[in-house]
C-alpha positions in Angstrom: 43.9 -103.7 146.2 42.9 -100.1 145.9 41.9 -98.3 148.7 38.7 -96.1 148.6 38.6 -93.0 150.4 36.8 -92.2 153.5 34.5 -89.1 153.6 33.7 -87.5 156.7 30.6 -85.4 157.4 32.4 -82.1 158.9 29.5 -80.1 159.2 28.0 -82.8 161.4 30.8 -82.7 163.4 31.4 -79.3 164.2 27.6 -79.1 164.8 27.5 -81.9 167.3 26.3 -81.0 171.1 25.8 -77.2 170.2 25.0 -74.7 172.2 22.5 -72.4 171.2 23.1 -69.1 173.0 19.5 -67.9 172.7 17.1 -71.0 174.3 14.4 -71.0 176.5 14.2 -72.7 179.7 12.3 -75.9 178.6 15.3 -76.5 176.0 17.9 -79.4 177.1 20.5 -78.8 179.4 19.6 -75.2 179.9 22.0 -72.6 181.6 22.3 -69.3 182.4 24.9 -67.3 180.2 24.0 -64.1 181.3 21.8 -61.3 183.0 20.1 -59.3 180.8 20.3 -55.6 181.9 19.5 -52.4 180.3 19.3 -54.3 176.9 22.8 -55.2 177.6 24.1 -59.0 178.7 26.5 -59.2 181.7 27.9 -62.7 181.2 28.7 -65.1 183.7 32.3 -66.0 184.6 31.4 -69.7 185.7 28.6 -72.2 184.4 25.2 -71.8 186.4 22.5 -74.2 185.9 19.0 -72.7 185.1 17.2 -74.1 187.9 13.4 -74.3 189.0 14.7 -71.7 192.0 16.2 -69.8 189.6 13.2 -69.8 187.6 10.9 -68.6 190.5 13.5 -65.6 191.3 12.7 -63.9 187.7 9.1 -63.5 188.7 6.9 -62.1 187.8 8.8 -61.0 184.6 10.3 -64.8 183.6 13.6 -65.9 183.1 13.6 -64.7 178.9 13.4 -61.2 180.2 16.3 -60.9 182.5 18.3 -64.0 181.8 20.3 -65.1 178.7 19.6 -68.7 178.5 22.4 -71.5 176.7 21.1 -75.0 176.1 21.3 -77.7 173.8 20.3 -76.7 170.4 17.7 -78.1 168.9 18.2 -78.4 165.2 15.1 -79.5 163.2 12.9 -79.5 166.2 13.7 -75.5 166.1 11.8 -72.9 163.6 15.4 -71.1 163.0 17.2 -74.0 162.1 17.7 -74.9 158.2 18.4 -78.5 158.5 22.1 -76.5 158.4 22.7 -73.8 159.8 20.7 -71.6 162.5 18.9 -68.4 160.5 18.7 -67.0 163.3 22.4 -66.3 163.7 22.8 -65.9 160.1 20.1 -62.9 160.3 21.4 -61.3 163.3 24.8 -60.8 161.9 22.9 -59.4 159.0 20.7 -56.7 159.9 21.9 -55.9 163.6 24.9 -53.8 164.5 28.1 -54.5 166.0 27.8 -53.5 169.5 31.3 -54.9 170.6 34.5 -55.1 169.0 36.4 -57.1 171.8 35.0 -60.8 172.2 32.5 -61.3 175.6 33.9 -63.4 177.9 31.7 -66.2 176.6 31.6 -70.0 178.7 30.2 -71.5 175.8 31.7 -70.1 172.5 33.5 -73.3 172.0 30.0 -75.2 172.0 28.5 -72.2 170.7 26.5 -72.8 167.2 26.2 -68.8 166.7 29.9 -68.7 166.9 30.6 -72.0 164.8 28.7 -70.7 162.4 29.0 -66.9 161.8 32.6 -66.9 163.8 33.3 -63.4 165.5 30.8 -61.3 163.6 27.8 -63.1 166.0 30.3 -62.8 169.2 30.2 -59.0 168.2 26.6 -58.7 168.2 25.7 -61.5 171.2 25.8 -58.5 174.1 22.5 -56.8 172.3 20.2 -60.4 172.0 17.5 -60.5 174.9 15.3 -63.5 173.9 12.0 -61.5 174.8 12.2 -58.0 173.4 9.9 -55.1 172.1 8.1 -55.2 169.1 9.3 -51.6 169.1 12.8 -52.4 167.4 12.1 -53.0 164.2 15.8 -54.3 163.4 14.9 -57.2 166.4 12.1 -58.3 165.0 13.1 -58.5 161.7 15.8 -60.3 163.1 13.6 -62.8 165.4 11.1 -63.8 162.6 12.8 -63.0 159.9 10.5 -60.7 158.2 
């Protein structure tokens, strides 16, 4: 008796219970990464869950401004995702600089979909993303939506 072989869906694997590194409070399992500052994240050192307190601190500017958000990515439910791969990630390590060429100390780059996807080159450009910005950079917003 021959035996067949068995395929395995990899990408589904290695996609399974990501972290996306730029979410918004509503998104599953949210948790703060970092504090925005300056245009600069300062990440965390241990995991902090985004909290309804938490929320209410970042007042009256909200928690998008002044906190990097991580939760469960989305996938299909999510305007940057592809059905594949996250655009968004794909696009920042496209048209934004590097802005670090040491990793971030980062408590979710294993989980991370950024960093499954686009490996180093979205780790080095992670410190500059601030999930609300200024329409003044043009380089962001081409970024964001993808103009």
């Amino acid at each position: 008796m021959v035996e067949k072989p068995v395929l395995y869906q990899i990408a589904s694997a290695s996609s399974a219970g990501a972290f996306c590194p730029s979410a918004q409070p509503h998104m599953r399992e949210p948790r703060v990464l970092g504090v925005v500052r300056d245009g600069d994240t300062s990440y965390l050192t241990e995991h902090v869950p985004l909290t309804d307190d938490l929320v209410a601190l970042t007042e009256p500017v909200g928690p998008s401004r002044v906190l990097r958000i991580a939760a469960r990515c989305e996938e299909n439910a999510c305007t940057h995702f592809d059905g594949v791969n996250c655009r968004l990630a794909a696009r920042i390590v496209q048209l934004l600089p590097v802005v670090t060429d040491v990793l971030p100390a980062c408590l979710i780059r294993a989980e991370c979909r950024w960093y499954r996807q686009e490996g180093r080159a979205a780790c080095q450009r992670c410190p500059q993303i601030v999930t609300e910005f200024s329409d003044e950079n043009e380089a962001f917003r081409r970024a964001a939506i993808g103009e």
